[in-house]
KEKOLDREN-296164 format. One record per residue (C-alpha): x, y, z. Coordinates in steps of 0.05 Angstrom, whole numbers, padded with zeros to 5 digits, always signed. Layout:
BEGIN
XYZ...
% end
This chain:
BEGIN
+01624+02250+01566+01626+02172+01561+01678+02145+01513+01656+02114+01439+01711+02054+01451+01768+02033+01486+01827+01985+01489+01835+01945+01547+01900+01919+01576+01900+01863+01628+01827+01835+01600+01827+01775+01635+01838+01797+01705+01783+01823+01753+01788+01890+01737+01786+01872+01663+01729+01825+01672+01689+01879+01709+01707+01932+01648+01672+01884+01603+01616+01878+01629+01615+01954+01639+01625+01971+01572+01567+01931+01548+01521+01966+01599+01545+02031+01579+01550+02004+01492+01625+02026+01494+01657+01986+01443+01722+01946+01464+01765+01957+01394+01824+01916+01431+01840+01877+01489+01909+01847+01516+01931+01799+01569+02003+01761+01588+01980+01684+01583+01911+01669+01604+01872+01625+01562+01805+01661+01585+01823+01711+01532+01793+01659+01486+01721+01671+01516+01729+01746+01517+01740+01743+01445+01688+01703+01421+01645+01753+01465+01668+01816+01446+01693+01807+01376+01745+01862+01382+01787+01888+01320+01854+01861+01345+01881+01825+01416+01950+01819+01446+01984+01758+01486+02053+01790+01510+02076+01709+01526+02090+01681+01462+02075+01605+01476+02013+01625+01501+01997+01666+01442+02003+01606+01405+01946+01565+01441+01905+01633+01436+01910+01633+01358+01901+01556+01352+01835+01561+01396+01813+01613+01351+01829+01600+01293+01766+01598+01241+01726+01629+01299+01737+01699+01296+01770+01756+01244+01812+01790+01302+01875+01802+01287+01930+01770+01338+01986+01800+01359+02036+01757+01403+02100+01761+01440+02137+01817+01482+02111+01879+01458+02040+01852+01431+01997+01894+01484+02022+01954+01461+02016+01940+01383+01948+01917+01387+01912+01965+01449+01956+02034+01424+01925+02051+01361+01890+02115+01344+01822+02081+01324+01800+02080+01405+01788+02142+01448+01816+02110+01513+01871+02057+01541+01837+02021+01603+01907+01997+01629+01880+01942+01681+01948+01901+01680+01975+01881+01739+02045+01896+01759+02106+01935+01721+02086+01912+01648+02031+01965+01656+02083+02022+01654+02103+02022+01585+02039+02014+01550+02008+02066+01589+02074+02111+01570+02057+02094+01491+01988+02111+01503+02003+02184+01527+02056+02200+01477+02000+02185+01415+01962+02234+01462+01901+02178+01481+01879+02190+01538+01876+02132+01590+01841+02104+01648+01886+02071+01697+01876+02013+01752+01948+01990+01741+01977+02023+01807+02047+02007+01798+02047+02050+01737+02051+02120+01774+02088+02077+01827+02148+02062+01791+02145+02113+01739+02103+02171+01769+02155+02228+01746+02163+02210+01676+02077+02182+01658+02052+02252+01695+02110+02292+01647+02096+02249+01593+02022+02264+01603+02023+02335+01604+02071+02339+01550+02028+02306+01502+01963+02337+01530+01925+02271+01549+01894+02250+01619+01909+02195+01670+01827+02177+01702+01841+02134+01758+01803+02077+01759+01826+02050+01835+01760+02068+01877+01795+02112+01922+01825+02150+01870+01760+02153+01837+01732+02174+01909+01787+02227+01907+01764+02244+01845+01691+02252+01858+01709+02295+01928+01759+02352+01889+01693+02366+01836+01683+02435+01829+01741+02448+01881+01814+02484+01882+01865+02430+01898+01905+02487+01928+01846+02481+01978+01859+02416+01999+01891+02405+02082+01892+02324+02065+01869+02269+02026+01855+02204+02065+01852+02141+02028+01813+02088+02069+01842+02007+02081+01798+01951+02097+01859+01919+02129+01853+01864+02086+01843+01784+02102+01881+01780+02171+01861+01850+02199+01840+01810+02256+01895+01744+02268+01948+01760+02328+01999+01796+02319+02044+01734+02335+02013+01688+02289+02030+01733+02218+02086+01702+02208+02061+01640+02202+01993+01663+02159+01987+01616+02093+01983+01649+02028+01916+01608+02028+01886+01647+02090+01916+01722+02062+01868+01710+02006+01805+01706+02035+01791+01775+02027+01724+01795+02070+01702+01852+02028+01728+01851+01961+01739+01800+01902+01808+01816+01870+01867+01783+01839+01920+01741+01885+01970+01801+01881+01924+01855+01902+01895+01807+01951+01962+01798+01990+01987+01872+01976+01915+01892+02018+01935+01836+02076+02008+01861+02081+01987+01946+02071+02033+01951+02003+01973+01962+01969+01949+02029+02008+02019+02045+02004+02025+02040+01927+01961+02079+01927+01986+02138+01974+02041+02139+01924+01987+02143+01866+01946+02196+01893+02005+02246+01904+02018+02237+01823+01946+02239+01802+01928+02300+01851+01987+02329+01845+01998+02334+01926+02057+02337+01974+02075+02267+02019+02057+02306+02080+01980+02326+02048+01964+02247+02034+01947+02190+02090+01914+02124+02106+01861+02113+02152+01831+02031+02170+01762+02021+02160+01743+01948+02155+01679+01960+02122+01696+01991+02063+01643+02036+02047+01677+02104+02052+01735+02105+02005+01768+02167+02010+01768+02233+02051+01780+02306+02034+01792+02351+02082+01792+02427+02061+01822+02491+02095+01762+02519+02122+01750+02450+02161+01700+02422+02117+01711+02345+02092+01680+02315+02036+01678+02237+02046+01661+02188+01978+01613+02127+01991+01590+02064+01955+01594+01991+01952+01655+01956+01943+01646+01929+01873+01691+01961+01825+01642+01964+01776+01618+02032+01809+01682+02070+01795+01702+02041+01719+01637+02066+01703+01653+02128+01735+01721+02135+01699+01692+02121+01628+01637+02177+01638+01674+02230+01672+01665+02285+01686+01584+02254+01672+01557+02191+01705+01501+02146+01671+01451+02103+01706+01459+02029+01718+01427+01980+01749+01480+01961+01801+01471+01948+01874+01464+02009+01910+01483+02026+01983+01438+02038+02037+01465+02064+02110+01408+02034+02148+01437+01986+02198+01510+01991+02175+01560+02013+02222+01614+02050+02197+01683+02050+02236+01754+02077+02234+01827+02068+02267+01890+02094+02270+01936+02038+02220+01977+01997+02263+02042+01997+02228+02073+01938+02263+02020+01902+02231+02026+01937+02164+02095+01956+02156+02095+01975+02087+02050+02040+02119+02109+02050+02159+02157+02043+02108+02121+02079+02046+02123+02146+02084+02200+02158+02071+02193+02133+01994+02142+02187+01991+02190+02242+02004+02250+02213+01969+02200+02214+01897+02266+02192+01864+02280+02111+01835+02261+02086+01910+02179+02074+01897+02202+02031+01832+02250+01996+01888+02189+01990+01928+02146+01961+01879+02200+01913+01840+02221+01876+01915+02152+01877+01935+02128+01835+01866+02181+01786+01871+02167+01775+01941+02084+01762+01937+02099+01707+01882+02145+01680+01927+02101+01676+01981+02039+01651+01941+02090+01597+01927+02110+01567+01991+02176+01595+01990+02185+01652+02040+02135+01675+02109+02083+01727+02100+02124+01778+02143+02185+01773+02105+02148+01806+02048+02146+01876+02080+02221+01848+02123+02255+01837+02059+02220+01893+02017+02257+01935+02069+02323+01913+02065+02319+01918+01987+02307+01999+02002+02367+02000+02045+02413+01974+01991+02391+02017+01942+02426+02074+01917+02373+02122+01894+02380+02168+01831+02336+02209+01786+02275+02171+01758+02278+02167+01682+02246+02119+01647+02316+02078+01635+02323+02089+01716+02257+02069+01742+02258+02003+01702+02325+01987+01716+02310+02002+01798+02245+01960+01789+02290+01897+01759+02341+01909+01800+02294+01907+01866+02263+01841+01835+02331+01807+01835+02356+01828+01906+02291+01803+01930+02303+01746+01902+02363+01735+01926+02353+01752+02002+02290+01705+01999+02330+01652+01978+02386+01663+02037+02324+01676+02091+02289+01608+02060+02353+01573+02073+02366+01594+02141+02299+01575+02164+02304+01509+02133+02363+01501+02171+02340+01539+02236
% end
């Protein structure tokens, strides 16, 4: 049954954007939107005319309530804390949580505990916290809808099926912007080249998590969380075309496989129906003339692949290590200050320093800082030897 209204956190990204203009195809009402700094919130509000909207950066909350003020009757909420106080109210049916990175943990973690349910693109949330939201969830009797489109592939393939059923769920790559440079030459790659995405139009972070493979192995995390599956029951598969998502494969042999466009449009709408669907006038796909391919993941090229399968099993603080090194890391490449290899190279190291323990909330956020700041630290010492190299 499609929801009445919503809050949406991380509005002004491109999973926010696309929720927008969802909601007003399906007449969901957005009660309250939140975002860290961008100005574009402006816009949105003017557009959407929501009750109330959070800026977590308080300088930038300032500009945001100067632009609007005598334009709008929203209430604004601004500083640390100012996502959750405006989007976690009890006046909406759902949280969208479309943040990006670790500041989608805690509001989704509010959300559960008032016992909203929510629908959920921000991956690192069940990647740093996965033990405690999925408790926390249950506990309080709400759902987690994932909004990712091969979770909501996943999703679609388990309908009207026993998960106890299920041999393996295979979450498909596109291998990102340099699927196809040399091997050799990655080092070298420019932040500028890792974001020309061929298939998909996504934020900078997710853009470079889908070149390096951190992405499909934050989502591999995900899906054991969300499906409630064992490391050894979830994989990857490449396929540069991105029109299968995911993959299913049952114990009697059969496999259900999910297809559609890559426009992320297709599976918010799915999330804020389910377990209906609605018509819409999006693009639809047609098979004529496309090829469809798959390969084995070459985890040289995408280490994190390689690396993700031993977090999997540990399930303790070392995915928030995984996701807290790896965020530091992309920022520091987008900025000129480290290679494009020593993402997954340093992300690696971080692991091997850690000393893993049992993921509360207090642990998971402290591993997730903690990761941040050794990253830091090692890119600095690996920017200073090749400086002087």
């Amino acid at each position: 049954m499609t929801v009445k209204s919503i809050s949406l956190l991380g509005s002004t990204g491109s999973i926010g954007k696309s929720t927008i203009k969802v909601t007003e195809e399906l007449g969901i009402r957005v009660k309250a939107m939140a975002c860290n700094s961008s100005m574009d919130i402006v816009d949105q509000v003017l557009r959407v005319r929501p009750d109330r909207v959070g800026v977590e950066d308080m300088e930038a909350g300032m500009r945001v309530k100067r632009a609007l003020a005598g334009r709008t009757k929203t209430e604004i909420e601004i500083g640390p804390g100012a996502a959750i106080r405006a989007c976690v109210r009890d006046d909406v049916d759902t949280v969208v949580n479309a943040a990006v990175g670790g500041s989608g943990l805690l509001p989704t973690i509010a959300a559960l505990e008032r016992g909203m349910d929510v629908r959920l693109a921000n991956k690192e949330t069940l990647v740093i916290g996965g033990a405690v939201v999925t408790a926390t969830a249950k506990e309080h009797n709400a759902k987690i809808i994932a909004i990712d489109s091969e979770h909501a592939a996943v999703t679609q393939c388990l309908a009207g099926n026993e998960i106890g059923k299920v041999s393996k769920v295979v979450l498909t790559m596109s291998g990102g912007a340099l699927r196809n440079m040399k091997l050799e030459e990655l080092r070298d790659a420019t932040p500028e080249k890792a974001l020309e995405h061929p298939n998909w139009n996504m934020g900078k972070k997710i853009t470079i998590d889908c070149a390096t493979g951190m992405n499909k192995a934050f989502e591999m995390i995900e899906a054991m969380w969300l499906f409630d599956l064992p490391a050894n029951k979830v994989d990857a598969i490449l396929h540069p075309q991105s029109l299968v998502h995911a993959i299913v494969t049952y114990s009697d042999g059969n496999e259900l496989a999910h297809l559609s466009l890559p426009d992320m449009r297709h599976a918010i709408q799915y999330s804020l129906t389910y377990p209906g669907r609605a018509a819409n006038a999006l693009p639809k796909l047609s098979l004529v003339g496309k090829r469809l391919e798959f390969e084995e993941i070459d985890v040289v090229r995408y280490k994190p692949l390689g690396i993700v399968k031993d977090v999997m099993w540990e399930m303790n603080t070392m995915p928030a290590v995984l996701n807290g090194a790896n965020d530091e890391l992309v920022k520091r490449f987008l900025n000129h200050e480290i290679k494009f290899t020593d993402i997954a190279d340093i992300t690696e190291e971080v692991l091997l320093r850690h000393k893993p323990s049992t993921p509360t909330l207090e642990n998971v956020i402290d591993a997730n800082i903690w990761a941040g700041h050794e990253a830091a630290k090692l890119a600095k010492l690996e920017r200073k030897e090749t400086v002087n190299g």
